[in-house]
Each structure stands twice: as C-alpha cells, then as structure tokens.
C-alpha positions as CSV (number, residue, x, y, z in Angstrom):
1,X,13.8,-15.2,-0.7
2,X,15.2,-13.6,-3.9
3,X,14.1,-10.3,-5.3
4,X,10.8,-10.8,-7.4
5,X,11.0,-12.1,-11.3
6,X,11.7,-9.3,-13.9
7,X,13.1,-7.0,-10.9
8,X,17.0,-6.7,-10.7
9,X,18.6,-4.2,-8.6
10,X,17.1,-1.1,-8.8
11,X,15.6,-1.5,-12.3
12,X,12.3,-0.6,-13.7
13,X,10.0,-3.0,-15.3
14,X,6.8,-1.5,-17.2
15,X,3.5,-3.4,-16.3
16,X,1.0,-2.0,-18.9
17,X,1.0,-1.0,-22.3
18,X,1.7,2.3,-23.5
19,X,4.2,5.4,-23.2
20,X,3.5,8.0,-20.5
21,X,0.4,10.1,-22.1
22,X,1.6,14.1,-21.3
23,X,-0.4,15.9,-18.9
24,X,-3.7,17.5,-20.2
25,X,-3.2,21.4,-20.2
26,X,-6.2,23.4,-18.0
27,X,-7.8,24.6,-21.7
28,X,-8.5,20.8,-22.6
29,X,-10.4,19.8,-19.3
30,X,-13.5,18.9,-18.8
31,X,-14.3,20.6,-15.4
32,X,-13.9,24.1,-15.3
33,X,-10.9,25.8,-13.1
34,X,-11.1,25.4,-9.7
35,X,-11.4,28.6,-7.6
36,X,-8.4,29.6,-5.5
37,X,-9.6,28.5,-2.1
38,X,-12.0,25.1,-2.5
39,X,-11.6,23.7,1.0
40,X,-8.6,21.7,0.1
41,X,-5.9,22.1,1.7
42,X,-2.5,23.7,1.5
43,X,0.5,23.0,3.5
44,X,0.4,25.1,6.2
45,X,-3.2,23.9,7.2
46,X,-2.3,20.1,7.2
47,X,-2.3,19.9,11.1
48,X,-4.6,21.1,13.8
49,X,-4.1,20.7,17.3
50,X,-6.2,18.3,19.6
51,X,-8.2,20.2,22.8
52,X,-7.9,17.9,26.0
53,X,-11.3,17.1,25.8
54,X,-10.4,15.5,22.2
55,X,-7.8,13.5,23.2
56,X,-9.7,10.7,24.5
57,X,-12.1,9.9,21.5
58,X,-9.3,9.2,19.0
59,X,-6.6,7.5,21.2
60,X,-6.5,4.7,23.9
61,X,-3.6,3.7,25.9
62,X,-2.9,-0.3,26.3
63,X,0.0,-1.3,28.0
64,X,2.1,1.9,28.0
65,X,1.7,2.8,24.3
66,X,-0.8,4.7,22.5
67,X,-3.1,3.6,19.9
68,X,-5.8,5.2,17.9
69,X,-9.8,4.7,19.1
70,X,-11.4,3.8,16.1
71,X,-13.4,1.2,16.2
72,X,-13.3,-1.7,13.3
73,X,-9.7,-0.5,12.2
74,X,-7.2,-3.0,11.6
75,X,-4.0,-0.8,11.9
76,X,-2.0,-2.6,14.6
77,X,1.3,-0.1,15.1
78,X,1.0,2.0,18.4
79,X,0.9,6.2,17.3
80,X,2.7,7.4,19.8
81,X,5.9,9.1,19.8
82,X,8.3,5.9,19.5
83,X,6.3,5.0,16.7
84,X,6.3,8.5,15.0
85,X,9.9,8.8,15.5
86,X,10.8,5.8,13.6
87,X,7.8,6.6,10.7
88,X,10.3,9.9,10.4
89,X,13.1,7.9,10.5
90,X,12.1,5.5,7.8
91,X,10.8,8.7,5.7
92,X,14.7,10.2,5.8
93,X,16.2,6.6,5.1
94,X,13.7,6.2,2.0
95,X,14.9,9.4,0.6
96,X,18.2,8.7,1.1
97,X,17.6,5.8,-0.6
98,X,16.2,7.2,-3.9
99,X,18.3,10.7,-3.2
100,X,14.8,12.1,-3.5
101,X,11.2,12.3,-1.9
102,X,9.5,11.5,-5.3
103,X,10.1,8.9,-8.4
104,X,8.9,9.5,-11.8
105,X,7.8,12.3,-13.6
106,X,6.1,14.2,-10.7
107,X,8.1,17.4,-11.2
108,X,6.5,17.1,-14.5
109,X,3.0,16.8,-13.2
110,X,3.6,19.4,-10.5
111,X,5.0,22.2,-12.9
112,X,3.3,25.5,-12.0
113,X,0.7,26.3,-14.4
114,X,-0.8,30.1,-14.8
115,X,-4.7,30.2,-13.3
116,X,-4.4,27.4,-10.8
117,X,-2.8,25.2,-8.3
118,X,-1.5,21.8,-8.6
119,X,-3.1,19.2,-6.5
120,X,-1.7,16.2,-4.0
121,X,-3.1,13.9,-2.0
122,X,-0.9,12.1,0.5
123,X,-3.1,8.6,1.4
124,X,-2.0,7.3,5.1
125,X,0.3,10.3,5.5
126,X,1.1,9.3,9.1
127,X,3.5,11.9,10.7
128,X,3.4,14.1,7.7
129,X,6.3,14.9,7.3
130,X,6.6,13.6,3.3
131,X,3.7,16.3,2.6
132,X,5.6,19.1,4.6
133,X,8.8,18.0,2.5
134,X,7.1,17.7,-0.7
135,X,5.4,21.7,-0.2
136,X,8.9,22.6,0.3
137,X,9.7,22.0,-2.9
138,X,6.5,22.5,-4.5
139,X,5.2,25.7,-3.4
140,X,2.6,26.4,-6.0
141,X,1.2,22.7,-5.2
142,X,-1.7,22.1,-3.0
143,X,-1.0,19.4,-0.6
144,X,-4.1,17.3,1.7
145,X,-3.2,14.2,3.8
146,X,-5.8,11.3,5.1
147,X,-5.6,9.4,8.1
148,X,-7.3,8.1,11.1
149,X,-4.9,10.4,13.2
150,X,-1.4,11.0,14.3
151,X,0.5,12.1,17.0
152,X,4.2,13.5,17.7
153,X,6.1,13.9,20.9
154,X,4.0,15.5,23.4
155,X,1.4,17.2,21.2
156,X,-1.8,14.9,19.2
157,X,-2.3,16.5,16.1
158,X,-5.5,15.5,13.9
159,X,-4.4,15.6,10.2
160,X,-7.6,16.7,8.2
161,X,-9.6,14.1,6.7
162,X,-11.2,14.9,3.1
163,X,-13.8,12.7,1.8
164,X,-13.7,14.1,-1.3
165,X,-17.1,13.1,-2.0
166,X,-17.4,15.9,-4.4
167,X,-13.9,16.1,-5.7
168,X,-14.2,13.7,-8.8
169,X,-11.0,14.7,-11.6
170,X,-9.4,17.3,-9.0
171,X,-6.0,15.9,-7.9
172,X,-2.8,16.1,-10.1
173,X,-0.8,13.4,-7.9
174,X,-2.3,10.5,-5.8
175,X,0.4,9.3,-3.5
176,X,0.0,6.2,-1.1
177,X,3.1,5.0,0.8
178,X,2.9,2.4,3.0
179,X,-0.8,1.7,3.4
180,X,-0.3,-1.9,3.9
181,X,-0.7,-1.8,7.6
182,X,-3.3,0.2,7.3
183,X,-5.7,-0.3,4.1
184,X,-7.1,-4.3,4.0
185,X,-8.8,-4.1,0.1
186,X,-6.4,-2.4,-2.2
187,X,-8.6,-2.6,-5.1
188,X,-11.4,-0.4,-3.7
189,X,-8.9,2.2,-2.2
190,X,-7.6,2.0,-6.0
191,X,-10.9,2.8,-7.2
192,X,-11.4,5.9,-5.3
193,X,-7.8,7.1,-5.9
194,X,-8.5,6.8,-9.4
195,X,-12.0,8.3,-9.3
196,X,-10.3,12.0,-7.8
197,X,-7.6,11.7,-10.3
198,X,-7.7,13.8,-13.0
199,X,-7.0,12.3,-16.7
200,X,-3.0,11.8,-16.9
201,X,-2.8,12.5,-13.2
202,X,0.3,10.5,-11.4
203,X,-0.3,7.5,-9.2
204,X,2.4,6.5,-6.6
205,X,2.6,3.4,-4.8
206,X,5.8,2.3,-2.6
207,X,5.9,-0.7,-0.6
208,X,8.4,-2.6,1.9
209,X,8.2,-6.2,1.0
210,X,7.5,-8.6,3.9
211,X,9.6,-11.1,3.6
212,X,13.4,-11.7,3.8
213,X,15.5,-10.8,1.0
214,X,19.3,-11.4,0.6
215,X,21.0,-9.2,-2.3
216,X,21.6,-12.0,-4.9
217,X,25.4,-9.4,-5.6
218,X,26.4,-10.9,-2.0
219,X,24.7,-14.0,-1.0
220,X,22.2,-16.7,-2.5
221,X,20.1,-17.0,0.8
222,X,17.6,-19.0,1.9
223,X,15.6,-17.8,4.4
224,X,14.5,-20.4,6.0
225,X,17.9,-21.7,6.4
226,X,19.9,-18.6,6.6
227,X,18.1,-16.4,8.4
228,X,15.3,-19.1,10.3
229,X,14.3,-16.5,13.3
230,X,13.5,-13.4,10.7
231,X,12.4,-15.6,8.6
232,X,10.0,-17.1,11.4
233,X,9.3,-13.7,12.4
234,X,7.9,-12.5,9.1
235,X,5.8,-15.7,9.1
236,X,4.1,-14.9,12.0
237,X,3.6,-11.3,11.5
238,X,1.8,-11.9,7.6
239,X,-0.7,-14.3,9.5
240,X,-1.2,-12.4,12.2
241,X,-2.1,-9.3,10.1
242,X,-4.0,-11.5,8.0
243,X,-6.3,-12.6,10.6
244,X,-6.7,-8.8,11.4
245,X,-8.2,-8.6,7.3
246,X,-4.3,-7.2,6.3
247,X,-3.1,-9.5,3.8
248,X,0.2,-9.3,2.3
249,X,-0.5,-7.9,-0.9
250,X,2.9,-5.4,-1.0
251,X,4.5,-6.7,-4.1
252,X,1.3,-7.1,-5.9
253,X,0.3,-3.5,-6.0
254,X,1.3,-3.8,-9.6
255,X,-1.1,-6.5,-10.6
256,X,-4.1,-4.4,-9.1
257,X,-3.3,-1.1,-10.9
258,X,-2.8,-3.1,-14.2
259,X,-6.1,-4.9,-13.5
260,X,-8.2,-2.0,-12.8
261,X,-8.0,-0.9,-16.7
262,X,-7.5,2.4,-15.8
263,X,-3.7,3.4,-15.7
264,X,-1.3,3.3,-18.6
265,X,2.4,2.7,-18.4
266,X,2.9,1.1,-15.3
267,X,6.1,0.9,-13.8
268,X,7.4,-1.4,-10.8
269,X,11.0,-1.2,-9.3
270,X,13.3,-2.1,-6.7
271,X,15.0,-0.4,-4.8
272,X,17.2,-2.2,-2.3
273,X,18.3,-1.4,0.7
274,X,21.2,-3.0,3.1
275,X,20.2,-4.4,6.7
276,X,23.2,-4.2,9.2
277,X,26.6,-3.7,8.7
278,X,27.5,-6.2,5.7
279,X,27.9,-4.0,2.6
280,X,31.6,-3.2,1.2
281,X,30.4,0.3,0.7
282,X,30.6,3.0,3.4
283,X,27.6,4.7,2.7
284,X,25.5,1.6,2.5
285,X,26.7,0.5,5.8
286,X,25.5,3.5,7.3
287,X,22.1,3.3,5.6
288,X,22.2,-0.3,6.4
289,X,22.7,0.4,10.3
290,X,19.9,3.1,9.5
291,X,17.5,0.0,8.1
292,X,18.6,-2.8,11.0
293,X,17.5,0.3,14.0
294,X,14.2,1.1,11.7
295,X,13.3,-2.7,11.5
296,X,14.3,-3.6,15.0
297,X,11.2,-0.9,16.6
298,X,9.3,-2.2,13.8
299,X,9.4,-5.5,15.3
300,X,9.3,-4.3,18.8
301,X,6.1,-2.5,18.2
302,X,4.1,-5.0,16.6
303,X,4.9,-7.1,20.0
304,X,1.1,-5.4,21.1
305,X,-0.6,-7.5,18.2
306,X,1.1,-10.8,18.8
307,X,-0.1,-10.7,22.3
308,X,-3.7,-9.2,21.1
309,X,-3.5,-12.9,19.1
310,X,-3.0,-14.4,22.2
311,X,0.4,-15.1,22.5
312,X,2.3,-15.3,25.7
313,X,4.6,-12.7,26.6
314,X,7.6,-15.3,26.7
315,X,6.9,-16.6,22.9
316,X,6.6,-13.1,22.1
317,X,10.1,-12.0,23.8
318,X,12.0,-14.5,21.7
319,X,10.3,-14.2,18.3
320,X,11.2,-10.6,18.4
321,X,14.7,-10.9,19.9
322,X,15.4,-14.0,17.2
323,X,14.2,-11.4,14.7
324,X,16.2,-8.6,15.6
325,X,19.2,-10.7,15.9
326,X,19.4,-11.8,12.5
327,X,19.0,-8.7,10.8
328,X,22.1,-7.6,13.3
329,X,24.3,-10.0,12.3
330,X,22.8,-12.2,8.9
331,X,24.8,-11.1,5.9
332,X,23.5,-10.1,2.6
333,X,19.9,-9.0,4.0
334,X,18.5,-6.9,2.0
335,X,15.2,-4.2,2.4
336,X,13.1,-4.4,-1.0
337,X,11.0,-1.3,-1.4
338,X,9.2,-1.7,-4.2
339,X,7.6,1.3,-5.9
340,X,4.5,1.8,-8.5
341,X,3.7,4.7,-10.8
342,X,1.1,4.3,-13.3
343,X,-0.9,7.2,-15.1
344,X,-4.4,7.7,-15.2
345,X,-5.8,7.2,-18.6
C-alpha cells in the first residue's frame, strides 16, 4: 500500500484553515489561576505501587501472560513485562525517529510562565515512560497520565486515573499516542480532550498505520503480491479488532479533529520508518532492525486474541511466523507513523 494522498515522506500537510493562534497569556483567561497544588499531578507522583491484595482485581493471567481485569475493555495486548518492554522499546525507536519526544510547537506551549504551572495530560500513557521523559525536560510542567493500568518487570504499578470531571479549560497540552488499541470511538474521546483543553491549548495525536507500506524512494509494492503473509496478517488483525469494537481509524485521526469544529490549523505528517535490514543508510538499518524486533512481539502478542476469536493454535502459528517473515526479509517495507497536531480554538 502506498503512503496516504497529500503525504510524501516526512512532510506536513495542514488539514484546517487557519495559522497557529498564539497561546492566551494567564491575564486574558477566563478561569482564574489555579492554586499550586489542585490534585493534579506532577511527575514524581505518576506511579503508585500495587499491595498484594490489589493485584488480583486489575490483572488476570491467561495462558502465561498477563492481562488487565476490567470488564467490557476491548484492549487485546497482554501488560506484562514482555509487552512493557517492547511499549519502551517502541517509545525510544519513535524518538529516534523524530530526534525528539514532541512535534510541533509544544516547547512553545510549555514555556514557563510566572504564577503557575503548565499542564499535560498523557491519554493511554502505558509504561509511562513518554511522561517521565517529557518532565525531564519540562520541569515547571505538570504532567497526569490515564489508563486502565500498567505493569513493569516484577512490580504492578497503577498510574492514577483523573476524571477530570471538574477540570474544564485546565490542560495546556492533550497528548494521545497510540490509543488505537485501546480507545474504540475517537470522536467522543476527542470531545472530552477538547473539553479540558484550554483555548490555544496543543493537541497531539500519533498513530502507526495498519497496513503494509513500501517506501515509494525503493520499491512500488503491492502488498498483496509482495508481501502476501504481512499483508494477510494485517487483514486479520483489523477484523479481528474490529469485532472487538476497535476499528481501524489510525490514518483518519485527521478527519475527526477537522470535523469536530473545534481545532484550527491542523497538521498531519509522515514519518517513515524502515522494517529490516534493506535501507542504504547505516542508521536506518539499525532503526529498521529496531522496527522488524518491535513488530515481530507485536505480532506475537496479539497471538492471545486470534485464539480468543477462535482460531486454532496451528492457523495461528503460521499467520504470525508468515508475518514476521516478511517484515525480515521483504524489501522496501516501510512503518508509517502518522502524527496530528491541531490547536484548540
């Protein structure tokens, strides 16, 4: 599959009307300052540990791997320490990527302002390890992370959860990475990410397309024909998630923050990122190794759903191995993470 219209290697594209609006200063908003300590947190409160006696009413074990309790959720990826090493892996290999943990104008947004902190808020923050990265940079910045839960190595860790039912124009920077797995209605999540924005507030959105890619520089692929078994593989996975209410919306996020009439000068791009060991380029063959490892325990832990669908072990087996075969040796496969930054009118 090629790279998505109006999308070339890398580049921008702007999806709404408008330049970026500057950031309202604290003497023109409409709420007054916020006090010093709200209940929000900062950094070094972002994890707490889980008591024994905990343990059991957020995780279940299926199979040798670790998943989270929660009734009605449709996240499918196991949360133990396999899958939290390769959410940290993927973490490093994005920034490497974009030779940052940010895009856009967020050191802008973030800039330290006299009377009060700056305000983030990390939406399926996983491991949380972009939130402990980001702090480090932004010390002055007041960081809180959602999820259903997380754990690493040895140790569960709860991140806090914030409802935010009372926290309407508070947050600086809304940033949601990866929440396809996890969130099946973007629109509504939209909503509510919009609603604790404050007026010219950031929103971030950064997805890795579904589908196979070849980089039209090397190879004009077809997928079905070039790579069949990854191909076949990322057919199987989209309607397997789909029947689980997790459709593949990742390179429409665009579309929905345009429609929602409430962002100005939205802008999509494309970053690209080698699979395997094809690329010319020494670094990129590194990253691309990188990618191919990151993508192969992708594959391998999704193996849980497919047989939750009810497929035999032995299907299974060889959907996977086709899969990871192709991205091993296939050339000109290509990663497309697809990023979104809008600001809130």
């Amino acid at each position: 599959m090629a790279i998505p219209p109006n999308n070339n290697r890398n580049s921008a594209r702007d999806d709404g009307p408008g330049t970026w609006p500057s950031h309202p200063s604290s003497n023109n908003r409409s709420q007054a300052a916020e006090p010093e300590e709200d209940g929000l947190s900062d950094a070094s409160s972002v994890l707490t540990q889980l008591g024994n006696d905990e343990f059991p009413r957020h995780f279940t074990e299926r199979e040798g791997r670790l998943f989270h309790a929660h009734d009605g959720s449709p996240y499918p990826m196991p949360v133990d320490g396999g899958e939290q090493t390769r959410l940290d892996a993927l973490h490093h290999l994005l920034y490497e990527r974009l030779d940052s943990h940010f895009a856009g104008p967020v050191g802008d947004v973030l800039a330290q302002e006299p009377g009060r902190h700056r305000r983030v808020l990390d939406l399926c923050t996983g491991t949380g390890r972009w939130v402990m990265d980001m702090a480090s940079i932004f010390p002055n910045a007041k960081f809180s992370g959602i999820d259903i839960g997380a754990i690493r190595i040895t140790c569960a860790y709860r991140l806090h959860t914030y409802l935010f039912t009372n926290s309407d124009g508070t947050m600086d920077f809304v940033h949601a990475r990866n929440v396809s797995l996890a969130v099946p209605h973007y629109p509504p999540m939209l909503r509510e990410a919009t609603r604790v924005l404050r007026r010219g507030g950031l929103f971030f959105s950064g997805e890795i397309l579904r589908q196979v890619t070849f980089d039209p520089e090397c190879f004009q692929g077809v997928p079905a024909l070039d790579a069949p078994r990854a191909d076949n593989f990322y057919r199987l996975i989209n309607r397997t998630l789909a029947l689980r209410g997790l459709n593949n919306y990742t390179d429409r996020i665009a579309e929905f923050v345009h429609a929602s009439g409430q962002f100005g000068a939205i802008r999509r791009q494309n970053y690209v990122i080698p699979i395997g060991e094809w690329s010319s380029s020494p670094s990129d063959r590194r990253l691309g190794v990188r990618c191919r490892d990151i993508l192969a325990v992708f594959a391998r832990n999704l193996a849980p759903m497919l047989k939750d669908a009810a497929h035999p072990d032995e299907f299974i087996g060889e959907i996977i191995d086709g899969f990871v075969d192709d991205i091993g040796s296939v050339r000109g496969l290509v990663a497309v993470y697809q990023t979104v930054l809008a600001r809130r009118c």
